[in-house]
C-alpha positions as a Markdown table, in Angstrom:
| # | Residue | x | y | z |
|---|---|---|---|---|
| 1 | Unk | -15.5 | -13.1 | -25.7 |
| 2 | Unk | -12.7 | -10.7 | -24.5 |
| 3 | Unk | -9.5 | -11.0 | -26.6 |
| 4 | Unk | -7.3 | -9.2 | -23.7 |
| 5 | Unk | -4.7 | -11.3 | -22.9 |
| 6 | Unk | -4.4 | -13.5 | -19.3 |
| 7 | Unk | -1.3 | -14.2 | -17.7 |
| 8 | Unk | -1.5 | -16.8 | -14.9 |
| 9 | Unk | -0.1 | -15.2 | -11.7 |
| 10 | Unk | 3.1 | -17.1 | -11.8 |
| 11 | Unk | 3.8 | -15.8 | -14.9 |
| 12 | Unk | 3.0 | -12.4 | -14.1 |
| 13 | Unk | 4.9 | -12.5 | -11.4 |
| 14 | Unk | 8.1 | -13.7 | -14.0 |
| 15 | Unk | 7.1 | -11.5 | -16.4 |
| 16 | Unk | 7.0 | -8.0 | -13.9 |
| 17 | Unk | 10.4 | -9.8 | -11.8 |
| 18 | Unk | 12.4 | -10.0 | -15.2 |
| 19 | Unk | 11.1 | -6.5 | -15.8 |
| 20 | Unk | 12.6 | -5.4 | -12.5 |
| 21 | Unk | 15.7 | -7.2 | -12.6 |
| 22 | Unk | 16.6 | -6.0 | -16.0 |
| 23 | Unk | 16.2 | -2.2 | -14.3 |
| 24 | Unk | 18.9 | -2.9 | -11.7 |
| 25 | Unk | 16.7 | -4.9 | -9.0 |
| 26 | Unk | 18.5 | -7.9 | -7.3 |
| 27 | Unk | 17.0 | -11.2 | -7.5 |
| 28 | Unk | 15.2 | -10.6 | -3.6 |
| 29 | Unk | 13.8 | -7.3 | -4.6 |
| 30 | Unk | 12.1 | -8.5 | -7.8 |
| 31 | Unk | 10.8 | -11.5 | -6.9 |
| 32 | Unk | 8.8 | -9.4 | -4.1 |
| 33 | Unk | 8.3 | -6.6 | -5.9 |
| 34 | Unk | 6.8 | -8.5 | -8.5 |
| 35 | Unk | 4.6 | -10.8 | -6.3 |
| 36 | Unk | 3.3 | -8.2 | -4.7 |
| 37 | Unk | 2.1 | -6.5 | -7.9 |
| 38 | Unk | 0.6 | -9.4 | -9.0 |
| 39 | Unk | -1.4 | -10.6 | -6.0 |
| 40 | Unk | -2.9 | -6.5 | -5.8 |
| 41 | Unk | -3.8 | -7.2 | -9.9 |
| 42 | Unk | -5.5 | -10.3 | -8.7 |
| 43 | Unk | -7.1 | -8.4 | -6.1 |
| 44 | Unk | -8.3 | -6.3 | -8.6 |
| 45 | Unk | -6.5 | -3.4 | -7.1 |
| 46 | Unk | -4.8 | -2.0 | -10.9 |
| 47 | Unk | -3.7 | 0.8 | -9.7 |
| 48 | Unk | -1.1 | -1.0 | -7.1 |
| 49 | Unk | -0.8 | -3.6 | -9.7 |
| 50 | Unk | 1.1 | -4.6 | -12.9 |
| 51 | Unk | 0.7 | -1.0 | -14.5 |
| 52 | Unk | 3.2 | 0.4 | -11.5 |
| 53 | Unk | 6.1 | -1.5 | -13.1 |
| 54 | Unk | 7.3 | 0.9 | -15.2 |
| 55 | Unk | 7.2 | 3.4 | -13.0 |
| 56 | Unk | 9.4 | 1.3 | -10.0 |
| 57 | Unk | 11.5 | 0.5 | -13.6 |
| 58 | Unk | 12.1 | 4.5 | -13.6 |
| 59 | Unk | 13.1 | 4.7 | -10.4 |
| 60 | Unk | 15.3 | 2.3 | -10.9 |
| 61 | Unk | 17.1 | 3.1 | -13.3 |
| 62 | Unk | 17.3 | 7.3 | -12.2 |
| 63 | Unk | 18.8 | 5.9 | -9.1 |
| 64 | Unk | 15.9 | 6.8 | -7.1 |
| 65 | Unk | 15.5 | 3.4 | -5.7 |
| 66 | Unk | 18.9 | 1.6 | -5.0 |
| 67 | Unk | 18.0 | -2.2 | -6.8 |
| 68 | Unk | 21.7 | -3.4 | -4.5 |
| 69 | Unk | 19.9 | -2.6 | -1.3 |
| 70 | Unk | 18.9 | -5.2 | 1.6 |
| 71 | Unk | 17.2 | -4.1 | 3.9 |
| 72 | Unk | 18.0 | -5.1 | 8.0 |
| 73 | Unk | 16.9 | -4.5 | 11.2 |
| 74 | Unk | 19.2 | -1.8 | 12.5 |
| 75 | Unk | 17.4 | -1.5 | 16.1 |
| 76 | Unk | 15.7 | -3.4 | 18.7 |
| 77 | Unk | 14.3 | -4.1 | 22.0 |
| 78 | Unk | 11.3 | -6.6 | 23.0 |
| 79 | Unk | 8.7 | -6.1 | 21.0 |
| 80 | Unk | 9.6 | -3.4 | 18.6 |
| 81 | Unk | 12.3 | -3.3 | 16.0 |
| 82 | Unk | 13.2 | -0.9 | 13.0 |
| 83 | Unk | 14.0 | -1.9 | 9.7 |
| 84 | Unk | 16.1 | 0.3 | 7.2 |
| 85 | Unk | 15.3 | -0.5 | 3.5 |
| 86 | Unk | 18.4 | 1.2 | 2.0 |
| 87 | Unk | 16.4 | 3.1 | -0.1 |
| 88 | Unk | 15.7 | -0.2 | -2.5 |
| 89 | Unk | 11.7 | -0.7 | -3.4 |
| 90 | Unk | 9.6 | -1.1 | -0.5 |
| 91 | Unk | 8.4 | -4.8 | -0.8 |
| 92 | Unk | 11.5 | -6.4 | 0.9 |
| 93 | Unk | 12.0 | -4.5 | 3.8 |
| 94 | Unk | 8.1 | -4.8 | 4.0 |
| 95 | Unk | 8.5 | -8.6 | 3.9 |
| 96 | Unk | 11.4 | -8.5 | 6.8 |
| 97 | Unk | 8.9 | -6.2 | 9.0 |
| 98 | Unk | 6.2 | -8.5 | 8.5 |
| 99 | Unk | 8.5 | -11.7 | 9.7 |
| 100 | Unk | 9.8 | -9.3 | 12.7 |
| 101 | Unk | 6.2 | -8.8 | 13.6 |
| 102 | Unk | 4.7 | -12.0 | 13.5 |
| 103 | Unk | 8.0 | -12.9 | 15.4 |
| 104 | Unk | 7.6 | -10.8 | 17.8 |
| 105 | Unk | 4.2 | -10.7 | 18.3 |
| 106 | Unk | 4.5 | -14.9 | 19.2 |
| 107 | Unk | 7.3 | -14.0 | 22.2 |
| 108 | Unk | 5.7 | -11.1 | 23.4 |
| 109 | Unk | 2.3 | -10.1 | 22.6 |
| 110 | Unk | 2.5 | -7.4 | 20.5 |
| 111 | Unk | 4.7 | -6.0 | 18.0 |
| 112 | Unk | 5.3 | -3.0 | 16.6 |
| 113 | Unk | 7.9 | -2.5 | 13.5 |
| 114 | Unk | 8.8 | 0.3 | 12.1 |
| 115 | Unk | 10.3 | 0.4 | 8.4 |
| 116 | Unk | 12.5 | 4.0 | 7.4 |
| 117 | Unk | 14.1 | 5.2 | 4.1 |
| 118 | Unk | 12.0 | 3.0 | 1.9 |
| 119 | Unk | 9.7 | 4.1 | -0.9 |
| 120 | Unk | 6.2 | 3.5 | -2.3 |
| 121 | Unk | 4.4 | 0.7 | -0.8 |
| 122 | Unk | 1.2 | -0.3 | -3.0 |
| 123 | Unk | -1.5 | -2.3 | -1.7 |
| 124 | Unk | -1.2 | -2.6 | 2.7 |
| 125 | Unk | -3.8 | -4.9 | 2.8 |
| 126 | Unk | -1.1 | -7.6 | 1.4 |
| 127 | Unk | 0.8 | -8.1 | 4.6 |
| 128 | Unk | -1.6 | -7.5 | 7.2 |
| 129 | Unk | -3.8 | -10.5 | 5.4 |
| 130 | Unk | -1.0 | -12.6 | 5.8 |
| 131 | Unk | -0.6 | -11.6 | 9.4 |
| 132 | Unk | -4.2 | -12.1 | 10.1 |
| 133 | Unk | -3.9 | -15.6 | 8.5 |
| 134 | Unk | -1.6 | -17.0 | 11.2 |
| 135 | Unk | -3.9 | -15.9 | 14.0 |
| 136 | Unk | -2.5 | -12.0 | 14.6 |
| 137 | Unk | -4.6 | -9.0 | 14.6 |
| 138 | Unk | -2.5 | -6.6 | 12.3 |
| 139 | Unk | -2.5 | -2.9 | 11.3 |
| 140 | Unk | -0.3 | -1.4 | 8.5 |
| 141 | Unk | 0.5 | 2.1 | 7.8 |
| 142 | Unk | 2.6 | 4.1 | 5.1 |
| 143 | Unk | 2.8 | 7.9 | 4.4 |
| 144 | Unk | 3.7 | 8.9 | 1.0 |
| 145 | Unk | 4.9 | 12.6 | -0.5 |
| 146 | Unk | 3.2 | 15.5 | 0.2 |
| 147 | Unk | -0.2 | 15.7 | -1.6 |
| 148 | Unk | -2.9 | 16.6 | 1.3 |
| 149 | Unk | -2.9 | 19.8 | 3.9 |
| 150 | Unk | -3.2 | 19.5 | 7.8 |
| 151 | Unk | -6.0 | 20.3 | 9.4 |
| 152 | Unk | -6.5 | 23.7 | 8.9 |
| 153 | Unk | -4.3 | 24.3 | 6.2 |
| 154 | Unk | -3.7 | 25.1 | 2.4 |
| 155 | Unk | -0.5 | 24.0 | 1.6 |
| 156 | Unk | 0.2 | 20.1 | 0.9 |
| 157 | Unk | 2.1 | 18.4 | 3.1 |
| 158 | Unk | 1.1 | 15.3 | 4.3 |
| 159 | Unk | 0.8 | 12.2 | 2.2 |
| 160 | Unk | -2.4 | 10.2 | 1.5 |
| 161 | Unk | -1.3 | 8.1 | 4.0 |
| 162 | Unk | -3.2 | 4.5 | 3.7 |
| 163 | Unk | -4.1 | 2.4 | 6.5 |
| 164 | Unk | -5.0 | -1.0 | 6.4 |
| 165 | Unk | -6.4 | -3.5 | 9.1 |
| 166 | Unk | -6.8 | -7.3 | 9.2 |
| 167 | Unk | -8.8 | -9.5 | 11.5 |
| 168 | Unk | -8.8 | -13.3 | 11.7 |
| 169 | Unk | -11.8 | -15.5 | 11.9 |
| 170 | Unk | -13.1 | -18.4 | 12.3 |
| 171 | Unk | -13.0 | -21.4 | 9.2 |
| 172 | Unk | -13.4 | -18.2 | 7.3 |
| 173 | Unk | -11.0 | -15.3 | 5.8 |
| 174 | Unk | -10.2 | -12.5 | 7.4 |
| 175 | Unk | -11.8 | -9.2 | 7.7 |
| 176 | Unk | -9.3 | -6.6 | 5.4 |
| 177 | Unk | -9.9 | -3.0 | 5.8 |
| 178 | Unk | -7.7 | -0.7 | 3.5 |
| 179 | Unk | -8.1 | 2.9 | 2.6 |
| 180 | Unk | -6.1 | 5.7 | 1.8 |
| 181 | Unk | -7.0 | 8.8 | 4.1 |
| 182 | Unk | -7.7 | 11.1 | 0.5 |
| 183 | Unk | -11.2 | 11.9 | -0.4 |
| 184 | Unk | -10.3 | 10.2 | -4.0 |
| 185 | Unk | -7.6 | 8.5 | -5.3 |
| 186 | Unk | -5.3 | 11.0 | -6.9 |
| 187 | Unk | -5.2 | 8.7 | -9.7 |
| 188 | Unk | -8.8 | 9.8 | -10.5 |
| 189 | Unk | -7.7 | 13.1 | -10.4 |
| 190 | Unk | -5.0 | 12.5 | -13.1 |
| 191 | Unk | -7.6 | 10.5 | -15.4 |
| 192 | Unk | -9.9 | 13.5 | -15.3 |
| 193 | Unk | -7.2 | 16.0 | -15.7 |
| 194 | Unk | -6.1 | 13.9 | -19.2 |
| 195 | Unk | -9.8 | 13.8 | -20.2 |
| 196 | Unk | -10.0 | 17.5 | -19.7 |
| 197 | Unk | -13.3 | 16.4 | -17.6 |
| 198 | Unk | -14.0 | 18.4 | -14.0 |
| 199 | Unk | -13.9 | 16.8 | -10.8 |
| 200 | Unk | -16.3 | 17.4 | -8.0 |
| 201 | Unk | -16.5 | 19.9 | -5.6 |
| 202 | Unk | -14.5 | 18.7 | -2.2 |
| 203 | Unk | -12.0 | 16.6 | -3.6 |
| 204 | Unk | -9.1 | 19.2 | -3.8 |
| 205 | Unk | -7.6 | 22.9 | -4.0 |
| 206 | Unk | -6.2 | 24.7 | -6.3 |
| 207 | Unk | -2.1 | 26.1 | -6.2 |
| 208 | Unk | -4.2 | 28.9 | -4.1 |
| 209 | Unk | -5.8 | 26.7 | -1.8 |
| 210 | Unk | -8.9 | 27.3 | -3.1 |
| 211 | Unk | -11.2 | 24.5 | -3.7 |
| 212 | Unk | -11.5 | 23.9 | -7.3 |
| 213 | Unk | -13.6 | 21.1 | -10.1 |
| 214 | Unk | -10.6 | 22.1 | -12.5 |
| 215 | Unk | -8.7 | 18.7 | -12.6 |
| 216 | Unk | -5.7 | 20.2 | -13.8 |
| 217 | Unk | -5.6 | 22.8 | -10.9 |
| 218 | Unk | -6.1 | 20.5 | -8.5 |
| 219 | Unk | -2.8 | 18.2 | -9.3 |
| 220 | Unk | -0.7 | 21.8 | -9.0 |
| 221 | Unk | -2.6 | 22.1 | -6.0 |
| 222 | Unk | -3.8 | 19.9 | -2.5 |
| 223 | Unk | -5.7 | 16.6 | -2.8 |
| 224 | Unk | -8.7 | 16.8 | 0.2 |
| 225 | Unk | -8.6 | 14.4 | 3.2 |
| 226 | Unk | -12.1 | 12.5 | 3.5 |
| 227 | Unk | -14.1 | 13.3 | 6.1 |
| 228 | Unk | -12.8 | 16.9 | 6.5 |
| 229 | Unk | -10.6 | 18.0 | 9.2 |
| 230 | Unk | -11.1 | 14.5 | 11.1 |
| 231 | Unk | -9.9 | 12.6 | 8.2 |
| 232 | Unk | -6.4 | 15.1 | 7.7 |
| 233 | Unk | -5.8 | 15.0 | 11.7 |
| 234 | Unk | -5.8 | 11.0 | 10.8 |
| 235 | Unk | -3.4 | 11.6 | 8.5 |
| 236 | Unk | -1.1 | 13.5 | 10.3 |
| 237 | Unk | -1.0 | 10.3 | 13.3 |
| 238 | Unk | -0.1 | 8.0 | 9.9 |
| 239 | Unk | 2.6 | 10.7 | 9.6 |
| 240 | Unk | 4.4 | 10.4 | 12.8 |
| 241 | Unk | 3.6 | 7.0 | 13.5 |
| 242 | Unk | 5.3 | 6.2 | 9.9 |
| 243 | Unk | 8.0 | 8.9 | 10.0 |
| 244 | Unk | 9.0 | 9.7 | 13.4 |
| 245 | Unk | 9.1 | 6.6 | 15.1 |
| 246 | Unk | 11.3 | 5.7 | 12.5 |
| 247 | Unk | 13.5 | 8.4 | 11.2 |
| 248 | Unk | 12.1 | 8.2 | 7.8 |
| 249 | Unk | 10.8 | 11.7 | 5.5 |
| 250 | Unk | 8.2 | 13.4 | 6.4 |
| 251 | Unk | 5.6 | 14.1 | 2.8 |
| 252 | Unk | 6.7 | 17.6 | 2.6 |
| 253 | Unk | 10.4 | 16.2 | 2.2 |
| 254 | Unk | 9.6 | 13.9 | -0.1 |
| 255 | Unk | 9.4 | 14.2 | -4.2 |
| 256 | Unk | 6.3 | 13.7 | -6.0 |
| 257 | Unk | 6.3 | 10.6 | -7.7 |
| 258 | Unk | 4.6 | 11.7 | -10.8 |
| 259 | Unk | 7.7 | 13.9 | -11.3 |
| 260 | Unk | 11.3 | 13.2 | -12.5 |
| 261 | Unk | 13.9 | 13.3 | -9.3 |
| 262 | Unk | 17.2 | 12.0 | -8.7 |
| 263 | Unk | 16.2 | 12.0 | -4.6 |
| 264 | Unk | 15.2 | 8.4 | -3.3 |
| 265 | Unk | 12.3 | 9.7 | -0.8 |
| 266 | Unk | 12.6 | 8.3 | 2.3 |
| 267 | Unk | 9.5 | 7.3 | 3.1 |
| 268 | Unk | 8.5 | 5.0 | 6.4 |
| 269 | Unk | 6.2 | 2.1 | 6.9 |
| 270 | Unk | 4.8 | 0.9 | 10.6 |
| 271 | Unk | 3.4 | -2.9 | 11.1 |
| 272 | Unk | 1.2 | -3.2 | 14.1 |
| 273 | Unk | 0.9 | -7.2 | 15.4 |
| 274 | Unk | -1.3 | -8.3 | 18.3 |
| 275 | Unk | -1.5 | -11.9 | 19.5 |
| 276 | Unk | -5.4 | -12.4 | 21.0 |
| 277 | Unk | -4.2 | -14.7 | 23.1 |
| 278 | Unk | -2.1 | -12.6 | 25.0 |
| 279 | Unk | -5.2 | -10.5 | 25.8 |
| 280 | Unk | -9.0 | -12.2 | 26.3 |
| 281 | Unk | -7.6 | -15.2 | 24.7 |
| 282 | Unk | -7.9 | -16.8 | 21.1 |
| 283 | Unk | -10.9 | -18.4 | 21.5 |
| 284 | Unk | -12.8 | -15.2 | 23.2 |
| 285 | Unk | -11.5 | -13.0 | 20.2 |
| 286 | Unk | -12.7 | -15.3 | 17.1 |
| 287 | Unk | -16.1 | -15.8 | 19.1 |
| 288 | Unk | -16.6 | -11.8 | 19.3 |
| 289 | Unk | -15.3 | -11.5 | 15.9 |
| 290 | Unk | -18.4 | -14.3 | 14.8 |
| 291 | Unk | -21.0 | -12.0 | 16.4 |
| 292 | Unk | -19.8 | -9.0 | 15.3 |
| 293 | Unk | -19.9 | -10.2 | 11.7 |
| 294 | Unk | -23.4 | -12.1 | 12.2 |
| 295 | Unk | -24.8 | -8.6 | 13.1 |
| 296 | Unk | -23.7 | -7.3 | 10.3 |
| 297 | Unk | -24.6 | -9.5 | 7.7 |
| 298 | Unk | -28.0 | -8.9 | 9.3 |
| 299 | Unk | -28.4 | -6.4 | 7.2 |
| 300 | Unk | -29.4 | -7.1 | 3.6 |
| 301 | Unk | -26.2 | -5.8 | 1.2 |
| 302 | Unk | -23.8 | -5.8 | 3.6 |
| 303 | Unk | -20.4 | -7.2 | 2.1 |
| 304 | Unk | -17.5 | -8.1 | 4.6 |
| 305 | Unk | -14.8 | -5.7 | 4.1 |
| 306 | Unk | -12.0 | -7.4 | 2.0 |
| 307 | Unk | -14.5 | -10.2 | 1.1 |
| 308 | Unk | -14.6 | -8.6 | -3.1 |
| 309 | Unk | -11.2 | -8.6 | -2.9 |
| 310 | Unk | -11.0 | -12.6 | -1.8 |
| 311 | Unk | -13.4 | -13.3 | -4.8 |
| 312 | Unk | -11.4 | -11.9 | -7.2 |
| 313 | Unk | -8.3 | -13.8 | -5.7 |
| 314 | Unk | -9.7 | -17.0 | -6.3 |
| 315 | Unk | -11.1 | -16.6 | -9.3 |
| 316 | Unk | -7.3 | -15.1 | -10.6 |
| 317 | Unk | -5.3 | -18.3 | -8.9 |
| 318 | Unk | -7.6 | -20.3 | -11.1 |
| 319 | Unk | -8.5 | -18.4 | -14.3 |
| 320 | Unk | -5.4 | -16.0 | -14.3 |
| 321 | Unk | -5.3 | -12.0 | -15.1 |
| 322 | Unk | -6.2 | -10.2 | -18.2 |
| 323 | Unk | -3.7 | -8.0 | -18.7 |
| 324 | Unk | -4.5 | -5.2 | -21.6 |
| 325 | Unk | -2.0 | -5.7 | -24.7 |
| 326 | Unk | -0.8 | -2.5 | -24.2 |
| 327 | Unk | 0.2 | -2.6 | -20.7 |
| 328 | Unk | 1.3 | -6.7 | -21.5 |
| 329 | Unk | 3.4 | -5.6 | -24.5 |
| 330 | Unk | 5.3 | -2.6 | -22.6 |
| 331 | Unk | 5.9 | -5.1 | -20.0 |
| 332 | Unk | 7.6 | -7.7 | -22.2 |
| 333 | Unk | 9.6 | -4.6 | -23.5 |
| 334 | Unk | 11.0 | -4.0 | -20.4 |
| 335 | Unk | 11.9 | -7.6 | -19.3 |
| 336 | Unk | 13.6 | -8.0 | -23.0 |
| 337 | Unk | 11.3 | -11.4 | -23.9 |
């Protein structure tokens, strides 16, 4: 039996939101932040999950995330709004965008929010799932600092810039799609490059813009879009969909992360909301939906996209979350307990 601890979500949520608050976060921000951590650990998504406390503590505490902000909607017309974050952490101005949109979406159809000067986002698949479960077809977007070239190009300046989809269905979950537009999660990259291990052909450049298996080179240099050109000149419509609809940063203005900075980024979100029954009708979307996913699943192997994910959600709300002692012992350090 495994002797790594487990935290039931509630209290991993109380454990990272004391963590937070104890950095400078107000009550609002941590309690988000920290739910949102949580459910992407559950999700089994560790990279978005617990482990990014500390690093949303550093911010905090540089002053590259302002823990007084609150975010508000500063414009809007019909079906589209903007939200400004204040520079705080991303998750409440995320959760005010994703209230505006399913709002929105009810009176008029569609929605369309855009979120500017906010920060790292984590795990898109969190609000659009939510979305999906009150009947709305919803698509999230987020760009992030400069770590991939444009089409064409050497130099990085475009962010991985994730997208994520959600789909409702029938009696059933809904159908999650989330993916950042990199060939590999730099975050592979980074474990490589501390193993002293090479990385494979195609998944970056070097400071030259040369492609390059030396994992080291290739976090001085450009992480690769997947898919090639088709998959950067995706990124580059996350980009202005996310930054200039919005005001926000473009990636080439914004800091690195994984490097010390005084300058809170910038960054900008965009929630997409569609109501099917302002279109072919509720009832003519979750019936299409069905046959698209029986002809799938006609397929020995096929998984649902987002239905691992679900699994592991369940089986968290009931069992809890290991948590390594490490990572649980740095985060009672922080919180002070």
């Amino acid at each position: 039996m495994s002797d790594t601890p487990r935290l039931s979500l509630a209290e991993a949520r109380a454990l990272a939101a004391a963590a937070l608050a104890a950095a400078g976060a107000n009550p609002e921000m941590a309690a988000l932040t920290a739910a949102a951590l949580a459910d992407a650990e559950a999700e089994g998504q560790g990279g978005h999950g617990l482990s990014r406390v500390a690093m949303y503590v550093g911010f905090l505490r540089e002053g590259r995330a302002d823990g007084a902000a609150v975010p508000r909607v500063t414009h809007a017309r019909g079906g589209a709004a903007l939200v400004d974050a204040g520079n705080g952490l991303a998750y409440p101005a995320l959760h005010l965008a994703e209230a505006e949109a399913a709002r929105r979406a009810a009176e008029h159809g569609v929605a369309f929010i855009a979120v500017t000067n906010s920060h790292h986002a984590g795990a898109m698949a969190l609000p659009v799932r939510r979305l999906a479960r009150q009947g709305l077809v919803a698509l999230a977007f987020t760009n992030s600092p400069y770590a991939m070239p444009v089409p064409g190009g050497r130099r990085p300046l475009l962010g991985t810039n994730p997208v994520a989809a959600a789909f409702p269905r029938r009696n059933a979950a809904p159908m999650v799609v989330d993916l950042a537009l990199s060939e590999v999660a730099r975050g592979k990259i980074m474990v490589a490059a501390k193993e002293g291990r090479p990385i494979p052909e195609g998944w970056a450049l070097d400071a030259e813009g040369r492609p390059t298996t030396d994992a080291k080179a290739a976090l001085d240099g450009a992480m690769l879009a997947m898919g090639g050109t088709k998959g950067a000149a995706l990124a580059l419509v996350v980009e202005v969909l996310c930054v200039a609809l919005g005001g926000a940063a473009f990636g080439f203005e914004a800091d690195s992360f994984f490097a010390p900075s005084p300058n809170p980024p910038r960054l900008g979100h965009a929630i997409l909301a569609v109501d099917p029954g302002a279109l072919s009708g509720n009832d003519a979307f979750l019936d299409r939906m069905e046959a698209l996913v029986t002809a799938m699943l006609g397929d020995e192997g096929v998984r649902l996209p987002g239905a691992r994910r679900d699994g592991l959600a369940a089986r968290a709300e009931a069992e809890g979350i290991a948590v390594p002692p490490a990572l649980l012992a740095q985060l009672k350090a922080m919180a002070d307990v």
